[in-house]
N, C-alpha and C positions, 0 to 999 in steps of 0.2 A: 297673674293670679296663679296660685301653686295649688293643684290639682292632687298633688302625692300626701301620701301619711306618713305619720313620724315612725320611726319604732316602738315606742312606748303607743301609739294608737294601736299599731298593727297589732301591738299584743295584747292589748286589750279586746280586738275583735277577735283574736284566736279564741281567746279566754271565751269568750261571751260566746262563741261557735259550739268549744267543747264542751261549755254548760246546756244550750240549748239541745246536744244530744244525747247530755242525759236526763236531762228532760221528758226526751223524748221518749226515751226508754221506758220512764217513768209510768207507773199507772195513773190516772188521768186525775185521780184526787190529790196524788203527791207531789204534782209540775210544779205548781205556782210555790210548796215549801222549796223546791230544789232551786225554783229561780230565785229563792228569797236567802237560801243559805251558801248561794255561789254570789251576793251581790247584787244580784241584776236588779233590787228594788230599790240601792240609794247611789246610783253610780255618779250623779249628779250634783249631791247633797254635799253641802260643804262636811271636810272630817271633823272638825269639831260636833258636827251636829249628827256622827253618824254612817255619813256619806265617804266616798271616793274623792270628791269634790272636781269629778272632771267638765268641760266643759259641755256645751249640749249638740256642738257636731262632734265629737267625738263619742257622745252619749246614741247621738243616732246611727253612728257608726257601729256602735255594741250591739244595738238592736238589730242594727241589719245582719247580723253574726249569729244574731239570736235567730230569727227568721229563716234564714239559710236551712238550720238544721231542726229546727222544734218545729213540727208541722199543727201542733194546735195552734191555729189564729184567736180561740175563743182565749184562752190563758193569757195569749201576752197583749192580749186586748185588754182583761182585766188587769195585766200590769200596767200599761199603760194610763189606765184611767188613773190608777193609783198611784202612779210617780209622775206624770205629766198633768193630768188633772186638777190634783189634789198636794201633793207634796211639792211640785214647783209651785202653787201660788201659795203654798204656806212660807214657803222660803223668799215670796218675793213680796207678800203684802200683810203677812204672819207680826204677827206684834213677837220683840225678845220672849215673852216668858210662853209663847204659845209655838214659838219654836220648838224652845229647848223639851215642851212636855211631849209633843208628838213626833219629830222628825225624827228624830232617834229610834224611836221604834218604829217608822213607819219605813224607815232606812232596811232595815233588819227584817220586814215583815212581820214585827211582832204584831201591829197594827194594821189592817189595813184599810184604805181609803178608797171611797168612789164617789162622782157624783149623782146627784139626786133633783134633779132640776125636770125633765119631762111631764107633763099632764096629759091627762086625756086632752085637753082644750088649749093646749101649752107645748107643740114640741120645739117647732123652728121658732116659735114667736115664743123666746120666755118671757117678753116683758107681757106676757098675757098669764102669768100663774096665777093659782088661784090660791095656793095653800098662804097661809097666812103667820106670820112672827108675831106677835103680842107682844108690847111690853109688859112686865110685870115687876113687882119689888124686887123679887130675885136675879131677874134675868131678862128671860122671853119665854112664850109659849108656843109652839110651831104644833100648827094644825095645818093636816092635808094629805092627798093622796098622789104620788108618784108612780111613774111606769118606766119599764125598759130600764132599769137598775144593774147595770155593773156591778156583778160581783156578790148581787144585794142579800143574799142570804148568808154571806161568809163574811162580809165587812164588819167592820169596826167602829167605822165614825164614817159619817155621810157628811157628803158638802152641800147643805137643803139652799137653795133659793124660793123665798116664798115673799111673799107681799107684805109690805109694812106695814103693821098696825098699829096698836095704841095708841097714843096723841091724833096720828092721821085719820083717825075714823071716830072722830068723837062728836059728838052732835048728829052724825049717822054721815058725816060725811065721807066720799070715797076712798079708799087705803090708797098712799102713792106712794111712788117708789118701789124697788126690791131689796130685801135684805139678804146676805150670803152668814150661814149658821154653818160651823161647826158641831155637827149632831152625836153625840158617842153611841154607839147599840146599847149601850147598857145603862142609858139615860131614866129608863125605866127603874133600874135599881138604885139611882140618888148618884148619881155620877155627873159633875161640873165635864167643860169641855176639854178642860188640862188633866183629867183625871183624878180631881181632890174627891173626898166625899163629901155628900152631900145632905143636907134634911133630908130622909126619906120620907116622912111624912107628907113634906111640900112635892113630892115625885111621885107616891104611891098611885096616883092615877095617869101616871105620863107611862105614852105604848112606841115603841117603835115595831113595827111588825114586818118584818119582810114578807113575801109573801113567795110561794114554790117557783121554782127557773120553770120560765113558758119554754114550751115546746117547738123553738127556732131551727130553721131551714139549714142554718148553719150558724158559725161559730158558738156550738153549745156550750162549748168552757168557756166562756163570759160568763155564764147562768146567770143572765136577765130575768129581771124578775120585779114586779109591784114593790112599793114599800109604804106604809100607812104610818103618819105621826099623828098620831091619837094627842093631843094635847102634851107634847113633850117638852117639861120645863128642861130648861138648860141654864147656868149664867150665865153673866155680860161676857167673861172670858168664852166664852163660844161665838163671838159675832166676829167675822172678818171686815176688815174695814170700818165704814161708817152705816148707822142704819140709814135705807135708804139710799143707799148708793151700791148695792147687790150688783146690779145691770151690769158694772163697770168691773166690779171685782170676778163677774163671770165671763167674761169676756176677755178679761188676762189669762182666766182658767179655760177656758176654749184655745187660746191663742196658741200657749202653750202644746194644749192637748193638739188640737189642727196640725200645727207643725211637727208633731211628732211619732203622732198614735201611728204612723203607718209607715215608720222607719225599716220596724221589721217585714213589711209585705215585702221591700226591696231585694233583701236575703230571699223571701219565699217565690219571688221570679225571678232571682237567677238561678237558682235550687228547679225551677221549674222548665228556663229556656235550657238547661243544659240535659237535662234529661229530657225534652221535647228533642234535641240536636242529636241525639244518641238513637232516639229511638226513630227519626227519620233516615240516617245513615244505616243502622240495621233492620230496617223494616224495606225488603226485597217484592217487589211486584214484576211479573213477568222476568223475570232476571235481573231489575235495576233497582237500584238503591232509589225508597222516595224522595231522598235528598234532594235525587237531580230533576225532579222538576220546581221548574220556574215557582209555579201557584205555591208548592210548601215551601223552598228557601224564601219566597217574598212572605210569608205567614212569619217565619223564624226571623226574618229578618227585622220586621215589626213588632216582635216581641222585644226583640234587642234593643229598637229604637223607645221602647215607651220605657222600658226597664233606666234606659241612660237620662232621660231628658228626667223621670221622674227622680232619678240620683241627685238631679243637678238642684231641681227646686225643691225638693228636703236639706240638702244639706244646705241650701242658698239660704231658708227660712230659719233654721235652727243657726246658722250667723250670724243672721240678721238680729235673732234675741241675744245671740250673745256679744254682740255689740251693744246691748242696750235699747236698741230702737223696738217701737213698738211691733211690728211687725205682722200687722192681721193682716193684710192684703197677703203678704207672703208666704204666713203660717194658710190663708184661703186656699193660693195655687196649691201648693202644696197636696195637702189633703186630696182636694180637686181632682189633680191630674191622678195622682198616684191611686187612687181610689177607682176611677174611671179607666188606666192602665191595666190594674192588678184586674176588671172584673173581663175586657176584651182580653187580655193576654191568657186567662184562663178558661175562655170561651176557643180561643185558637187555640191551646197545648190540649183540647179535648176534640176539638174537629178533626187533627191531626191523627185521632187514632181511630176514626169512623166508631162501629160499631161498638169496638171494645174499648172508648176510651167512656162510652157512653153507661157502660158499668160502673156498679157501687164498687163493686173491688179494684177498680183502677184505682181507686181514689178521687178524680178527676169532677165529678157529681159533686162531689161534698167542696172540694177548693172552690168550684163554681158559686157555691151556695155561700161560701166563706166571703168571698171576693165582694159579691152581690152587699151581703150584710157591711160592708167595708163602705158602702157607698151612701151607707145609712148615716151611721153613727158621728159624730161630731160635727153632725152640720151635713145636708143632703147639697149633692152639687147643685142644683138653683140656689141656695141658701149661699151655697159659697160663692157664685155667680156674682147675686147682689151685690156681695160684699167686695170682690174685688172690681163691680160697675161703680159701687160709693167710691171707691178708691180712685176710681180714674173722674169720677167728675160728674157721672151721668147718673 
């Protein structure tokens, strides 16, 4: 097995390095345009439709370039929702004509995407939603409330999973199924899913409402936040896949997202062991460098170790879909490990500095609280547990 990168990768993760630090530079409203006008939103995306059209270890390789040097995790957290969420399973389960209307701009950021799948009664267990698709003459009608929204005030088009209705609930019997919608923000003003226009009259009472970024511990550039679909008609060209079979199409979009949303945390711990290894060498106690003892080289050295092994199972998983095969057990490690890595590995690069790593101005508080939220999002490690216990049998 070949371990090494091509040229053409390597320079692509330069690229992706030098954007992510001007990014950084960036004021904290302006990241997500910079990442969108250097690329970093369709690197994936076939060119026809947009995109770079690179593959998705080579994709997660960018990200880790990204990572290395843009220290907002909320940003490229909302990127990722948005290209790995949402524009891989448009590209992978996307009808032609709902391609061609959103990848293009969702490539380019003119558009962008997140999902919309959380309930209060609904997080790890989506086949428990409550919101609800209606069929109707037009379309659908999507009634329900969402939490923990990516991005959700700045978005474009939501990826809603809500519960089957119409035919399924008739006689009063129970809705089954899940349906996956293509929702626009601007459904409200008579907008189809492909962006035609539409009756206004038959929309005049459809709401998308985000609702304000909750007040999180950390990665606040996500700006999480409620999202309420007030009876939002949409048409048929807004439904992904089959009605009724949501569960399945969310689940590609999880796969996806698992395998990848945490490509960049890998740039952000080696971004982290090396300046943990800097500041053990010049940080002098009684005359010696803390390097030489035993306790911080084995801390440093365990940074090292969870940084490589979690290199191995991202890039193993983002393979794996690029070969084709399904790959959820793999996209689960993934996630898993690197998620449970980045929040110990950030726990040790703040112990490392006693007192003062324990200030807000180290920075070192806020990665911890980064970290922590990293362990949330796309699946909590029990969640991914299961899932790679269903894989083995048990």
């Amino acid at each position: 097995m070949d371990f090494g990168w091509t040229p053409a990768q390597r320079a692509v993760h330069d690229r992706m390095r030098a954007l992510g630090a001007e990014a950084d530079a960036a004021a904290p409203d302006d990241r997500m345009r910079v990442l969108a006008r250097g690329g970093a939103l369709g690197l994936p995306i076939a060119r026809d439709l947009g995109g770079e059209g690179l593959d998705l270890v080579t994709t997660a390789l960018a990200y880790e370039g990204l990572g290395a040097t843009l220290r907002d995790g909320g940003v490229l957290l909302a990127a990722g929702a948005h290209l790995f969420g949402v524009a891989l399973l448009l590209a992978r389960v996307g009808t032609p004509a709902q391609q061609r209307a959103w990848l293009p701009r969702m490539a380019t950021g003119e558009r962008m995407a997140t999902v919309a799948a959380t309930e209060a009664g609904a997080g790890s267990d989506v086949a428990s939603v409550e919101a609800t698709a209606d069929r109707t003459a037009a379309g659908y009608r999507l009634t329900g409330e969402k939490r923990y929204v990516t991005w959700a005030d700045r978005a474009d088009v939501y990826l809603a999973i809500a519960r089957n209705g119409g035919d399924d609930r008739a006689g009063g019997a129970p809705a089954r199924g899940l349906t996956a919608l293509l929702v626009p923000r601007d459904a409200a003003g008579g907008a189809t899913a492909s962006g035609a226009p539409a009756d206004a009259a038959a929309h005049g009472a459809a709401r998308v409402r985000p609702g304000a970024p909750l007040a999180t511990a950390g990665l606040r550039g996500a700006r999480l936040a409620p999202v309420s679909f007030a009876g939002c008609e949409v048409g048929p060209d807004a439904l992904l896949g089959r009605a009724g079979a949501g569960l399945a199409v969310f689940q590609i979009a999880m796969t996806y997202e698992r395998a990848l949303i945490l490509a960049f945390r890998l740039g952000a711990m080696e971004r982290a062991l090396g300046e943990a290894v800097r500041f053990a060498r010049e940080r002098a106690i009684g005359g010696q460098s803390i390097a030489r003892h035993q306790a911080v080289a084995h801390r440093l050295a365990q940074m090292k170790l969870r940084l490589e092994t979690s290199r191995l199972l991202v890039y193993r998983a983002a393979w794996e879909l690029d070969q084709g095969h399904r790959g959820q057990a793999e996209a689960a490690l993934a996630k898993w490990h690197a998620a449970d890595s980045a929040v110990q590995s950030a726990l040790d690069d703040l112990q490392l500095r006693g007192g003062a790593g324990y200030l807000e101005e180290s920075g070192l508080p806020s990665a911890v609280d980064d970290a922590l939220g990293g362990s949330i999002h796309s699946g909590t490690s029990d969640v991914l547990a299961t899932i790679v216990a269903r894989w083995l049998g048990v």
